[in-house]
Backbone as CSV, one residue per row, in Angstrom:
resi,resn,N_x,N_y,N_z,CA_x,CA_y,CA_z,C_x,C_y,C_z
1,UNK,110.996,121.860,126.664,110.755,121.269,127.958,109.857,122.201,128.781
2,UNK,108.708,121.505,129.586,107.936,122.796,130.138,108.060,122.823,131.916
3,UNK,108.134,123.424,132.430,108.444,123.221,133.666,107.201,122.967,134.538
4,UNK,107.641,122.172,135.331,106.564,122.004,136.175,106.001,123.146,137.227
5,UNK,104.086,122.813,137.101,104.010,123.880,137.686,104.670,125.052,139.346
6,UNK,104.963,123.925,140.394,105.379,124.140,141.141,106.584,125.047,141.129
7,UNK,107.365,125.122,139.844,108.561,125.536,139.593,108.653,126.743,138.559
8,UNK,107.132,126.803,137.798,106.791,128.152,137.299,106.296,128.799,138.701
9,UNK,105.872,128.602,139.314,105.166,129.417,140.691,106.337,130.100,141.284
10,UNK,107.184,129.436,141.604,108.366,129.787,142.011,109.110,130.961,141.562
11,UNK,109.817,130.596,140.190,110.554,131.438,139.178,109.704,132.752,139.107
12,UNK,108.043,132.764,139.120,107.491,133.694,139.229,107.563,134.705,140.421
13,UNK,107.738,134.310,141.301,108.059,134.773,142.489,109.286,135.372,142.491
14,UNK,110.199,134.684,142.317,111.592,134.947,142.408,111.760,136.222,141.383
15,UNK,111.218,136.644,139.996,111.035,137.563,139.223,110.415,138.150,139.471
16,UNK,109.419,138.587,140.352,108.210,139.524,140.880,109.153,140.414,141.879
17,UNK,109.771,139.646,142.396,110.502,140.098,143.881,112.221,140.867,143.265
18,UNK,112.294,140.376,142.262,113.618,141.470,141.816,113.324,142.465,140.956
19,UNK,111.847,142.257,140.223,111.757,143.387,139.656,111.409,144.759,140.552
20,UNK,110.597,143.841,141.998,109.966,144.908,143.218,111.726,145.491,143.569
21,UNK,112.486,145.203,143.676,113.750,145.215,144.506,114.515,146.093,143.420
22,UNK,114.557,145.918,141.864,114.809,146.812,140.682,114.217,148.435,141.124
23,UNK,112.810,148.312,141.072,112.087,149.511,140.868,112.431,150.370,142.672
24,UNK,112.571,149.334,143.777,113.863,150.432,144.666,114.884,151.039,144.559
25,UNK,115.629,150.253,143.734,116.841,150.310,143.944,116.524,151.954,142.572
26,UNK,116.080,151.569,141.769,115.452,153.529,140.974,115.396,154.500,141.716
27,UNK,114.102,154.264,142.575,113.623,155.467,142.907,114.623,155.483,143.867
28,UNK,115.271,155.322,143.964,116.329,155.343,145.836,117.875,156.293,144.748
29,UNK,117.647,156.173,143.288,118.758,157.176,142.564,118.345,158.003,141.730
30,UNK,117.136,157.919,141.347,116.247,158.555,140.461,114.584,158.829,140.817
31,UNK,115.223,159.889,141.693,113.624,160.401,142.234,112.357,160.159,141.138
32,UNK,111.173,160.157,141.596,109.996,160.050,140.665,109.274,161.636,141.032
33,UNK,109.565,161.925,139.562,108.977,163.862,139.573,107.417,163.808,140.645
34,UNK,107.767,164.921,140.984,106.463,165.114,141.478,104.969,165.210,141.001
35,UNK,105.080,165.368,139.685,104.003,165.485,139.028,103.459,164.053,138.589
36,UNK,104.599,162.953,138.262,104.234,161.538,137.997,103.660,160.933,139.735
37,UNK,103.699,161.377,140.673,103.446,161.163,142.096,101.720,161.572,142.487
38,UNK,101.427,162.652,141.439,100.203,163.330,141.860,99.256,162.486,140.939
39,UNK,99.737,162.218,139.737,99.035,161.465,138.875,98.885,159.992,139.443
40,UNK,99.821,159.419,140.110,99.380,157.854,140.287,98.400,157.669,141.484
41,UNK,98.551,159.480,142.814,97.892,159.233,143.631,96.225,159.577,143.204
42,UNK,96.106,160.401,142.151,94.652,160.914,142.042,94.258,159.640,140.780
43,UNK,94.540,158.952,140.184,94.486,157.502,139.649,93.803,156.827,141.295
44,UNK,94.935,156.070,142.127,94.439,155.662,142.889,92.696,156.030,143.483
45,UNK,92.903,157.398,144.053,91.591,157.983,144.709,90.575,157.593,143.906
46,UNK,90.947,158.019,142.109,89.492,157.998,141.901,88.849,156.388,141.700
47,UNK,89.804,155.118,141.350,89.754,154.066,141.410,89.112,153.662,142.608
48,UNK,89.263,154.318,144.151,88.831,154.011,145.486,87.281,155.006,145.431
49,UNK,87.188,155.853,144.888,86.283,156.545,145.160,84.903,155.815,144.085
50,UNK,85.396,154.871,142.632,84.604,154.018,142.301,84.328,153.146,143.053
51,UNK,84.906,152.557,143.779,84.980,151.476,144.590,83.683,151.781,145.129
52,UNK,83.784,152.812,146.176,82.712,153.010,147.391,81.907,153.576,146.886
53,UNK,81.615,153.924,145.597,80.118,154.162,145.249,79.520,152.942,144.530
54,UNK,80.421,151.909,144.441,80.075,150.678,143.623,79.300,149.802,145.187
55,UNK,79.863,150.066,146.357,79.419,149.214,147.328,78.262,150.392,147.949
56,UNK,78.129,151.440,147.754,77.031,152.443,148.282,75.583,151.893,147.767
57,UNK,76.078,151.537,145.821,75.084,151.296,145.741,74.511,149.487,146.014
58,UNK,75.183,149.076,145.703,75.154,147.453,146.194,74.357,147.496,148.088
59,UNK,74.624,148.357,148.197,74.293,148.585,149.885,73.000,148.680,149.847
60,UNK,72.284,150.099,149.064,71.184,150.633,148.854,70.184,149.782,148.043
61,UNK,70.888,148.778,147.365,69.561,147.893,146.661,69.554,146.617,147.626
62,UNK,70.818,146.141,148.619,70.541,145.459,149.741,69.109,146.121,150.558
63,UNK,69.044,147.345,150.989,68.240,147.525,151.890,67.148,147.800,151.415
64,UNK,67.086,147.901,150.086,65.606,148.312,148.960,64.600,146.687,149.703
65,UNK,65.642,146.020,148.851,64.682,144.010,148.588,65.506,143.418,149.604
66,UNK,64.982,143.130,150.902,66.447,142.383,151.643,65.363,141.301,150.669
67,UNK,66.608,139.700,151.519,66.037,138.686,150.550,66.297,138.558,149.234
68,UNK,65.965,137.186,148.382,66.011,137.140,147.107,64.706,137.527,146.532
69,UNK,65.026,137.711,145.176,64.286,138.449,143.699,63.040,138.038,143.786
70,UNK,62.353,138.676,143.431,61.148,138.374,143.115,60.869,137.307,141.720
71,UNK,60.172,136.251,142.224,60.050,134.699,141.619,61.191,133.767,141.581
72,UNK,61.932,134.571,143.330,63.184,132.940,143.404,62.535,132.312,144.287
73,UNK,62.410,130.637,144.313,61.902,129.950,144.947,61.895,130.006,146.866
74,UNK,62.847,130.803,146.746,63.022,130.901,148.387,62.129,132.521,149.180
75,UNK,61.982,133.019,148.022,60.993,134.164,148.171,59.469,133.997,148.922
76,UNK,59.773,134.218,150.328,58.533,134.455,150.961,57.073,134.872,150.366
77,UNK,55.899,134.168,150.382,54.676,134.386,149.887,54.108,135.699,150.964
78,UNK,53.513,137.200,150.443,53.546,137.452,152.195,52.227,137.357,152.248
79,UNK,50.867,136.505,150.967,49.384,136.892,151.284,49.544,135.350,152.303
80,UNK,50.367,134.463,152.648,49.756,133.375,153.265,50.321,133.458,154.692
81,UNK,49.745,132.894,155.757,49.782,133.261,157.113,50.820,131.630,157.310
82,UNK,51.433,132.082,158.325,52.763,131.106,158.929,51.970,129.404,159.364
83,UNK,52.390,129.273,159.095,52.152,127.768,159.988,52.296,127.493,161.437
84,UNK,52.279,126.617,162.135,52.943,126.474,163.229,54.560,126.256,163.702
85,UNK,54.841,125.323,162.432,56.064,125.115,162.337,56.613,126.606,162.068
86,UNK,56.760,127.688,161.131,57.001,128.260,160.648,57.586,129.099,162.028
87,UNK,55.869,129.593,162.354,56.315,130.237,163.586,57.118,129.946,164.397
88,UNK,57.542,129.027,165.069,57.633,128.400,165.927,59.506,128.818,165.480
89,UNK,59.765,128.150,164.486,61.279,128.818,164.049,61.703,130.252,163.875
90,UNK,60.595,131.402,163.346,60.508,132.618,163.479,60.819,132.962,164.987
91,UNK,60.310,132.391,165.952,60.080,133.101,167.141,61.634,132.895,167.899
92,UNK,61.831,130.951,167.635,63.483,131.120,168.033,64.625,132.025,167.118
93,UNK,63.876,132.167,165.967,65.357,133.396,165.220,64.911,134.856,165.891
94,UNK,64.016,135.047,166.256,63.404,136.163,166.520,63.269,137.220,166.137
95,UNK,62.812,136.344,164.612,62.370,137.377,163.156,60.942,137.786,163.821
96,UNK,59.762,137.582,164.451,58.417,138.227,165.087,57.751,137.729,163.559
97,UNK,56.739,137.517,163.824,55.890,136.728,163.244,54.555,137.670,162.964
């Protein structure tokens, strides 16, 4: 018999939340050594410290090409001069023309 999903969502929950409530009820009688403490925090850091060089560089090729790639259709031509229309929307975004 397979349960419906609404009721795996659930049971999942309900098992997420006693195993969270298990792993208190441990450390609250069975300290966690200090050395397993230094290891999960320098894990963490260096996981965070990928992080922000993963968005440093995502940042730095933002400000290289703003805009899309070179030969995406929405890629500005820059040898041709604006239109009127063009301008005219440039000047209310007040990108300067």
């Amino acid at each position: 018999m397979r349960l419906p999903e609404s009721a795996r969502s659930a049971l999942r929950r309900v098992l997420l939340r006693a195993l969270y409530a298990l792993g208190l009820y441990g450390t609250a009688f069975f300290p966690i050594p200090a050395g397993a403490l230094r290891a999960l925090h320098a894990e963490s850091a260096a996981a965070s410290l990928r992080r922000r060089r993963l968005l440093a560089v995502i940042a730095r090729q933002a400000a290289e090409s703003p805009g899309p790639p070179a030969g995406h259709p929405e890629r500005l031509v820059t040898g041709v001069p604006l239109d009127a229309v063009e301008r005219t929307l440039w000047q209310q975004l007040d990108l300067g023309a």
